[in-house]
C-alpha positions, 0 to 999 in steps of 0.5 A: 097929473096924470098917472100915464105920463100926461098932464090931465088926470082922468080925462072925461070923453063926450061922445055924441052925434050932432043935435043929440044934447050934447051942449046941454051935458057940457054945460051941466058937467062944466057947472061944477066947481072943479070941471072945465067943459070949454066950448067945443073947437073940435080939435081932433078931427081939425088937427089930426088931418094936419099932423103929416104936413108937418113932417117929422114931429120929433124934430123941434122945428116942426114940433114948434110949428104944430104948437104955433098951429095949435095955438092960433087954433084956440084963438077962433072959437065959435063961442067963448074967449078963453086966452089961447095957450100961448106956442112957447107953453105948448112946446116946452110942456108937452109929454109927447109929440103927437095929437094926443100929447098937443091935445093933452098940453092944449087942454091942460092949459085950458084946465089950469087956466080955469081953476079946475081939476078935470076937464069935459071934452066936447069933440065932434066924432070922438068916438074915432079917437075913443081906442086912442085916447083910452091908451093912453088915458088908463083912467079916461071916462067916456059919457055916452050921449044917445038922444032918439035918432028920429027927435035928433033928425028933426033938431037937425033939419030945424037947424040952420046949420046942419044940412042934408035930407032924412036919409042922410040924416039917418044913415049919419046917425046909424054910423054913429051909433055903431061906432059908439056901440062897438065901443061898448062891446069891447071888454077893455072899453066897455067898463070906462064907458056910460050910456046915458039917455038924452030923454033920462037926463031931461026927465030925471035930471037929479037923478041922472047928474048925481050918477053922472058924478059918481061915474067920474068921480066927483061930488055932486053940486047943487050948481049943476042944475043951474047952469043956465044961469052962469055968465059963461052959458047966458053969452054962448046962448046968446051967440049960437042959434042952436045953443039958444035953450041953453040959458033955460031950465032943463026942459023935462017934456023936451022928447018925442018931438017927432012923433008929431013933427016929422012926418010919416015918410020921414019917420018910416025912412029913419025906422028903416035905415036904423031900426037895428040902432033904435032897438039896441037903444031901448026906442021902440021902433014900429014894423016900417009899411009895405008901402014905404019899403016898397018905394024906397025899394023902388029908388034903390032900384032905379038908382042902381039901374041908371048907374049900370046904364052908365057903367054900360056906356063907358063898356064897364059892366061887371061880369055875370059870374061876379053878378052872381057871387056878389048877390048870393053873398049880399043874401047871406049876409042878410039872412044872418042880420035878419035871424039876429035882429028877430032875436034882438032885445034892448041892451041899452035901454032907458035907466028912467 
């Protein structure tokens, strides 16, 4: 049991952007005799938007009603049918009503259900919540899961289930980043944080899972490099598309994709939008052309331009003063990011 007052002992966080391998990191960790790593339903981000629908949580009524929410949510997972913890369970077990106190519950029954002593979150966007749960979990691990921002682009536009071009694409994984690594430059978080590298777990698997362990404190198992072989993981592989290479070996030269497969413009669109986060990272990230900042700058304009012809139509044109002070402040604060990015080196580098 918890020693903060929650049912899970030293939760372990996976933080990770979509095509980063995160599945691969689950099914590794949840290899091991005494982890649970269930397929990811993404409770967080799902339950957290519903919690003010149900009014007061400390009343029984609604508190019964999010457990009975709870409980039909575990019911439909993309992959895997563990038995739902039932609403009664939920209800009379909870430490705390709130989304931490019903993820706690949920998942301790998901634990215990398992045979297993610690639990591997999987949750789209965990890093919004990571302040959250490292409140109330003094002993929460975070695992840190950064795969080259230009190979996950090309996973992700090879998906059938993601969507958007490159630059969404790199502005989402951008955000992301700062998110996960603003985390890391906090005192009070940094020390229960591990980065690891997609391409140093795919290379040096041993190497990497042996320190992985160590980090959450659990042995290491010669079991965990052959996860591909569980029933579990060949029936997830089978139903996901995107999981496919899960019932696989480990894929060592799986990296660097994209240098022949994104393609040019791509490539320098990425390196642009999210040079600075490539770099923090360790990824080299070549000076983009003068001919593709020239045309994305040239975009940039003639979007901007066709907004304010808009704007102007409706008699809603910003001042000329405000025009002003809005541009001096856009310089400045450029001029500040430039001097620090000239000065930038790797702090996250590649362990291998």
């Amino acid at each position: 049991m918890s020693t903060d007052g929650l049912l899970i002992d030293r939760p372990i966080v996976l933080l990770a952007s979509e095509r980063s391998g995160g599945n691969l990191l689950r099914a590794v960790l949840g290899s091991h005799s005494q982890v649970v790593a269930p397929s990811p339903v993404h409770f967080l981000i799902n339950i957290d938007p519903l919690l003010p629908l149900y009014g007061d949580l400390t009343d029984d009524t609604s508190f019964r009603e999010a457990c009975q929410d709870v409980s039909r949510f575990f019911q439909y997972q993309i992959a895997g049918h563990a038995e739902p913890p039932q609403p009664d369970a939920l209800f009379e077990n909870a430490r705390e009503r709130s989304l931490i106190g019903l993820m706690d519950v949920a998942f301790h029954y998901v634990m215990r259900a398992s045979g297993a002593t610690r639990v591997l979150l999987k949750e789209n966007e965990a890093f919004r919540y990571a302040n959250r749960l490292a409140n109330r979990y003094a002993d929460i691990r975070f695992l840190y899961l950064v795969r080259d921002g230009r190979d996950a682009a090309l996973s992700w536009l090879k998906s059938p289930n993601h969507f958007g071009g490159i630059s969404h694409i790199a502005r989402t994984w951008r955000d992301e980043q700062r998110a996960c690594l603003s985390l890391l430059c906090d005192p009070d978080l940094s020390e229960r944080i591990r980065v690891v590298h997609y391409e140093d777990l795919v290379s040096t698997p041993r190497d990497i899972v042996e320190s992985l362990c160590d980090f959450v404190d659990v042995d290491f198992e010669e079991s965990m490099l052959e996860f591909h072989g569980r029933d579990e993981i060949r029936a997830q592989s089978a139903g996901v598309r995107n999981w496919e290479n899960l019932s696989k070996p480990i894929m060592e030269q799986n990296f660097n994709k994209h240098q022949k497969e994104l393609g040019w413009w791509r490539t320098q669109t990425f390196n642009q939008i999210a040079h600075r986060e490539l770099a923090a990272l360790g990824y080299e990230v070549p000076k983009v052309s003068a001919i593709h900042r020239l045309g994305s700058q040239a975009l940039s304009v003639s979007k901007e331009a066709l907004g304010l012809a808009l704007k102007a139509g409706r008699g809603r044109l910003p001042k000329p003063v405000e025009v002003l002070a809005r541009g001096k402040r856009r310089r400045h604060f450029g001029q500040i990011a430039s001097e620090l990015e000239a000065r930038q080196r790797p702090r996250w580098p590649r362990e291998h």
